[in-house]
Every structure is written in C-alpha cells, then in structure tokens.
C-alpha angles and dihedrals in degrees: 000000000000114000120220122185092222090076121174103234126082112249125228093256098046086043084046098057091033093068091040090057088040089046079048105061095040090059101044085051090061105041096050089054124100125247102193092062131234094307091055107147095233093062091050095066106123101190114137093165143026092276131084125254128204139165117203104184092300096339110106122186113192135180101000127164147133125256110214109227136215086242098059084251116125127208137196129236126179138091138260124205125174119203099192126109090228104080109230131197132219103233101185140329136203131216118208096343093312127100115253127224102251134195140174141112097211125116106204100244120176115307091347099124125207116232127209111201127333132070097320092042112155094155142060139196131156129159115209105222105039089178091196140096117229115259087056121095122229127186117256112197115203113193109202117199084232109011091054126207123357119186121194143171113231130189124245112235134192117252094236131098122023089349087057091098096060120098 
C-alpha cells in the first residue's frame, strides 16, 4: 500500500476544531437572538429625532421637547396635527409635573397642524421653573377636549444652536 498525505480521512486535529467552530457558531446564534420576540417594546420605539412621537387614534404629536433656558424657564417645541374629520382642542398641558402657561387660539381641524415655536409658530407654553438640566427627560401631559390625556416623556435641550432663538 502506497501512503499520501492527502488522505482521505479527517484527522483528530482538523475533526477537533471543526466541532469548536461548529460549538462556536451555535452559541453566538443564541446568544444574539432576542428573547422578548419580534413585538418587544423596545423594537417598537418610532423616534427619528430628538423629539418624542406619539398617535393617539388621528392625533399625532411629532418632535416635542422642551429647551432648557438661561433663566431656569423651560419651553416646549413640537407640532400637533389631527387627521379626523372631527376638529379637537388642547385644553392644557403640563411640563415636568407643573402647568404650563398655555396659549393658543387654534382648534385642531383636519390637517391644520398646531405649532409650538419657530416660523409657523400658532401656540405657546412655557413653565417658569424647568428644575432640570438638558440631556434629562421630563413628562409633558397634554389634556385634549376629545382624545383625552397623553403623557410623554420629552427630552431637555440646551438652548443653543438652532433652539437659541427660543425663549
């Protein structure tokens, strides 16, 4: 019989880090897979900015926040749009547990959205004594005539950059 060191069968070694490799990948699968399945709350998170997002029915709240200002004052930004038919009106809102002061004539009608701060501003609300440092998160309540209550948790920003301009 003729040896050839390109034998056909697997040597010990090769078998041995075979089945480690093999051990490997069967434990990385399970450790990169999610217990909690494909609804887990964590995946259901819709935030593509720094600001909160919330439906409520046809009530969407987009973008809100609160800037954090010199004065120890905090104000809200963000939007408010209602796609019902029926019109709705904000009727309050608190910001980290203190009633803001409010003000704004709008009814929500149909696709005529409610703007808090900037160039299209048609609402107001500012608190007097924030009590936080951006970077934190404090709830902001918003009490609706119809929809009812809707609680978030909005972020704290400094008033620098593109929110410099809010007072």
């Amino acid at each position: 019989m003729v040896f050839c060191h390109y034998s056909p069968v697997i040597s010990t070694p090769t078998l041995k880090k075979t089945g480690l490799i093999l051990a490997l990948l069967l434990t990385s699968l399970g450790l990169t897979s999610c217990a909690a399945g494909g609804n887990a709350e964590t995946r259901l998170i819709k935030q593509v900015t720094d600001g909160v997002e919330r439906d409520i029915a046809d009530l969407k709240l987009r973008n809100v926040k609160v800037v954090a200002l010199p004065d120890g004052s905090g104000t809200l930004i963000g939007f408010i749009v209602n796609h019902n038919d029926l019109p709705d009106q904000l009727v309050g809102i608190t910001i980290n547990g203190q009633p803001a002061d409010y003000q704004s004539e709008v009814i929500l009608e149909k696709n005529k959205p409610m703007y808090f701060e900037g160039d299209s501003a048609n609402a107001k609300a500012k608190v007097a004594a924030l009590n936080e440092i951006s970077g934190n998160r404090v709830p902001v309540v918003f009490y609706f005539a119809k929809a009812g209550k809707v609680e978030l948790s909005a972020l704290v920003v400094k008033n620098e950059g593109i929110y410099s301009s809010i007072l």
